[in-house]
N, C-alpha and C positions, 0 to 999 in steps of 0.2 A: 467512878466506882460501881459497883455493884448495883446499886437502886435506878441508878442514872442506863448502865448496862440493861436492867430491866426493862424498864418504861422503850428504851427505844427499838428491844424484842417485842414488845408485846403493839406498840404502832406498826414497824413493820412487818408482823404476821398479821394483823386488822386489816392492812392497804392490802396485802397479798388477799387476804379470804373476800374482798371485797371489789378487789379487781376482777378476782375470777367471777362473781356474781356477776359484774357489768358486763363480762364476754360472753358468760351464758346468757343470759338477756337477751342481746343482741341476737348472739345464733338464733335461740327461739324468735324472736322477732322477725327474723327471714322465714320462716315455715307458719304461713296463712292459715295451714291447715290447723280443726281444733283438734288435740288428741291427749291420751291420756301422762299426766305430769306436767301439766301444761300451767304457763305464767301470764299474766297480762300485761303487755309491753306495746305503748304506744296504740293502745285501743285493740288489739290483736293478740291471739292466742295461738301457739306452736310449740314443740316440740325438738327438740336437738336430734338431730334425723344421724346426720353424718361430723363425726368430732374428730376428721382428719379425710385429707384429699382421696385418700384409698377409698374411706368409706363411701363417699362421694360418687366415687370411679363406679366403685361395684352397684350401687343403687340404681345409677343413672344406667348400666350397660344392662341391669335386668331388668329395667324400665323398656327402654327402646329395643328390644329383642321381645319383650311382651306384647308391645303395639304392632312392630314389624309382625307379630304371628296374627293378631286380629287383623290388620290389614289384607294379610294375603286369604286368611279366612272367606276377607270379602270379597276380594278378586274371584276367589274358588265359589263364592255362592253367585257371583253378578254372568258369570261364566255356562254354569251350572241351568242357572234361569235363561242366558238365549238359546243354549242347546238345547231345549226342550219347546222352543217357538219352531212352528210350523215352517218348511219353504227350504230352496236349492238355488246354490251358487251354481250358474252353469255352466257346462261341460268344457267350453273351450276356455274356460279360465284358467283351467290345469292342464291346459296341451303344450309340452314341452316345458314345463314349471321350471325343472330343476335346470337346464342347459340355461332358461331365461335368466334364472337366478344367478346362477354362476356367473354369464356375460352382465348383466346388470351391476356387480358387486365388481368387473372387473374395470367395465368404466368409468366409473365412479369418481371422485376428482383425489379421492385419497383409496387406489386399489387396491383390492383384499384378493386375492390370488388362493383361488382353491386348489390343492396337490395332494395327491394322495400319499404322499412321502412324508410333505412341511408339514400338511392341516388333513392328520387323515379324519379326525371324526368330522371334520367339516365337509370332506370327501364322501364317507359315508351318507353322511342328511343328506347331501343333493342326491345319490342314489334311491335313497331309502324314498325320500318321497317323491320319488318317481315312479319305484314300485307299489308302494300304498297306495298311491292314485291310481295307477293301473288296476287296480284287484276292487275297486268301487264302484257299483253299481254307477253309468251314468245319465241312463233311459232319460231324467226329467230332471240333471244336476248332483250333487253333493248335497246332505244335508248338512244343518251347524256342527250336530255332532260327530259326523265325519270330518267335516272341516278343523275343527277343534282336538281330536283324537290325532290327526298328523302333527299337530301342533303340539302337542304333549310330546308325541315322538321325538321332535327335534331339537324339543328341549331339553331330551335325556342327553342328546346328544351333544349336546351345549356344556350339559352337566359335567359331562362324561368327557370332553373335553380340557376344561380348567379343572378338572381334579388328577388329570394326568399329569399336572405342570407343564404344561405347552402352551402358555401364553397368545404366541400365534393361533395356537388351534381354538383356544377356547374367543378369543375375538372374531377369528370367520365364523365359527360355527354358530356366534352372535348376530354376527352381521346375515346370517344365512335366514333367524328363523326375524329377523328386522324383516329382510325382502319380504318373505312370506306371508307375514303380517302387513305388510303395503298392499301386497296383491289382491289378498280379500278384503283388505278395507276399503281400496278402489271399487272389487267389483260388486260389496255388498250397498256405497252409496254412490255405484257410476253406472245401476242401472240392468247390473246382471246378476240381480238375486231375484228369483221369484215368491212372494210369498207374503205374509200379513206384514205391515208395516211395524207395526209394534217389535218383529222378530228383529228389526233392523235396530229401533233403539235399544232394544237388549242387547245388542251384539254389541253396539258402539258405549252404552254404558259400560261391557265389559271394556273393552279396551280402554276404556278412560280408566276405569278402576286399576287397570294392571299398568297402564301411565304412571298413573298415581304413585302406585308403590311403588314403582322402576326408580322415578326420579327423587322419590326421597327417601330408600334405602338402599340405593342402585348406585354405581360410578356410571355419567356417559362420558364423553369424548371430552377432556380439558376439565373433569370436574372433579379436583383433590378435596371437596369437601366430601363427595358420593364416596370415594373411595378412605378416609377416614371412619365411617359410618359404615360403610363393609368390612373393616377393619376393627370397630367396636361388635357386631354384629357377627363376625366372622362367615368366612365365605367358603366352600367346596372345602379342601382339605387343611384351608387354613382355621385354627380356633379365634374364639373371641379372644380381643385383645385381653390383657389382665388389666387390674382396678388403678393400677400407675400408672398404668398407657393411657386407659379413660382419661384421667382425672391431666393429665400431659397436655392432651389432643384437647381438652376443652381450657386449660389456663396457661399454659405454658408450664415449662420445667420451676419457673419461680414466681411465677402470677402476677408478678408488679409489671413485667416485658412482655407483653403476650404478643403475639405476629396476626398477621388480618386472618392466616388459615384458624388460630382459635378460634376468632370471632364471630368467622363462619360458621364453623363447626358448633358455637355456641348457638348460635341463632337459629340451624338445624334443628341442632338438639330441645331447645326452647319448643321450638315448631311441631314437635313429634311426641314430647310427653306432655304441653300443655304449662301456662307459666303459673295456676293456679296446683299443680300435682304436687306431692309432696315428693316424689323424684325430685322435681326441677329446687324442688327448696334445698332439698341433699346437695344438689349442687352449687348454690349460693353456699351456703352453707360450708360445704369444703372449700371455695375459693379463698371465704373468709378465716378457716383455718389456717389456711397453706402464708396467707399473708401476717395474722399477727401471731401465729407460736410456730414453733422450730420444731415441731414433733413429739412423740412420747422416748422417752429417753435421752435427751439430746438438752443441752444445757440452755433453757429460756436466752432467747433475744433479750431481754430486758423491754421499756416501756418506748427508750428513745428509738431504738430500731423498730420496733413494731410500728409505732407512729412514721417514721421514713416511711416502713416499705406502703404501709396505707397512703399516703399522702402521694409518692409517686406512684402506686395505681389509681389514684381517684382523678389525680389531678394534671399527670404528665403523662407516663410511658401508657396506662392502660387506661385512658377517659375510653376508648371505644367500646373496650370488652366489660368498664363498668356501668353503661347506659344497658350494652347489651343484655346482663344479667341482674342490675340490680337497679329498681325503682327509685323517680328521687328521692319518696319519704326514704328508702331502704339507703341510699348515698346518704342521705344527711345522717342517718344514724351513723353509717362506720363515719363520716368523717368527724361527727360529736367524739365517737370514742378516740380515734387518731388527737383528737386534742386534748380531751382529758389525760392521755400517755405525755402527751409532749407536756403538759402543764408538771406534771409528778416525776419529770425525767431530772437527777440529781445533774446538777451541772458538770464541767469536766473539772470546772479549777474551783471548787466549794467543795469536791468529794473529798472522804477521808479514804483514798486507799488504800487496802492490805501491801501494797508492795513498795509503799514509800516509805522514808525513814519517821516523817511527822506523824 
């Protein structure tokens, strides 16, 4: 009757307000950081950063597009500071540059064929800086900031390449300003730079610095995670990816199955915001969303599915991408919670269904 009707509304709205309290819990428990609303969980103070995979997405892509900008910042100041170090590359370094280029790229064991047809801005650079070196003073060498001014050049051209959509071109005209960057790195520690030594580790701290950022905001040759991460990042006329592509590329489409390119990409991503940021929490974070609720609008999982999908990411399909992103006090939590669902999940042959006759 009625009263009996009552009491078992008023337990099951208690379990419902009280379930939700244990998941927010949890989420803030994934976020280290202290900030304001914040609970104490497990000796640790946080915040509920991202309360669905999108939010995650968007957090984590304005995260890694902010550091990618500090990064190159420093490339531009580590750059900045050897052109300004005294001394000259000299002259016969740059005699016949761009023919050497060309042939060098062409023997290569995988060759890149310059055409002014195929690969014309790649065409262009080997001209261009042939003529630029031609018009430089070279009584007593190059200085860095000559050296470095062509180097801009044929970067534009690089530029100007992959945003034409020419694939082809924008890879020679890569592999053009690689040669070029061998060249002077040869001759600035093989003996044919004149000038204070210190101009020398300025020059090679730059190029480490621009290493640096190449190889982990950069695709090279065979690297789908480089190119995920140009993809979050977006590149020449492509945009950043949107906040479901992020939140895709770091868990998978369903987070319990994730493929090793996630886990790369997670470990990237780990790598570049820092596992102590409150990005990187956004991202635990939404993982842990995408696995125990079904969305805003969309009819709850209930307790026994949620519990599934946790237990096969913790413990089957996704052990790797959960070491990857989540510590083990942070594993013993979600799999406390996965068993508190599974203890409270109404059996199949004890339930009273709406759709049976009993």
């Amino acid at each position: 009757g009625d009263p009996s009707q009552r009491r078992a509304q008023e337990f099951a709205d208690q379990q419902r307000t009280q379930l939700e309290q244990a998941r927010e819990d949890l989420a803030r428990a994934l976020d280290p950081v202290h900030g304001p609303n914040t609970v104490v969980y497990g000796g640790r103070q946080g915040q509920v950063l991202a309360e669905s995979p999108s939010d995650a997405g968007a957090i984590a892509s304005e995260g890694i597009r902010g550091v990618a900008a500090q990064r190159k910042e420093i490339v531009g100041r580590a750059y900045e500071a050897a052109r300004e170090q005294p001394g000259n590359v000299r002259a016969e370094v740059f005699e016949d540059i761009g023919p050497k280029i060309k042939n060098e790229l062409l023997v290569r064991d995988e060759p890149v064929i310059i055409d002014d047809k195929l690969t014309p801005y790649a065409n262009r650079a080997i001209g261009d800086v042939e003529s630029y070196i031609s018009k430089l003073p070279k009584s007593d060498g190059i200085d860095l900031r000559g050296v470095d001014q062509m180097r801009r050049r044929l970067s534009t051209f690089r530029k100007d390449a992959y945003s034409s959509g020419n694939a082809a071109d924008g890879r020679a005209a890569s592999a053009v300003v690689e040669s070029f960057d061998k060249h002077i790195d040869d001759a600035i520690n093989g003996g044919l730079f004149t000038g204070d030594r210190s101009a020398i580790r300025a020059w090679n701290d730059a190029r480490a610095a621009h290493a640096d950022y190449r190889s982990t905001f950069g695709a090279g040759k065979n690297d789908p995670i480089g190119r995920v991460i140009e993809k979050i990042t977006g590149k020449g006329n492509n945009p950043a990816a949107i906040p479901n592509d992020v939140a895709d590329f770091l868990y998978g489409s369903s987070g319990v199955n994730p493929n090793s390119l996630n886990v790369g990409v997670a470990n990237r991503v780990k790598g570049i915001l820092g596992d102590q940021s409150p990005e990187w929490a956004a991202v635990k974070q939404g993982l842990f969303a995408r696995l125990s609720s079904a969305g805003e609008g969309m009819a709850e999982m209930g307790p026994g599915k949620a519990a599934q999908r946790l237990n096969r990411f913790l413990n089957v399909d996704g052990r790797e991408l959960a070491h990857a992103l989540y510590s083990p006090a942070e594993r013993e939590l979600l799999q406390n919670y996965a068993n508190l669902l599974r203890r409270i999940q109404v059996p199949q042959a004890g339930a009273n269904w709406t759709n049976t006759a009993t």
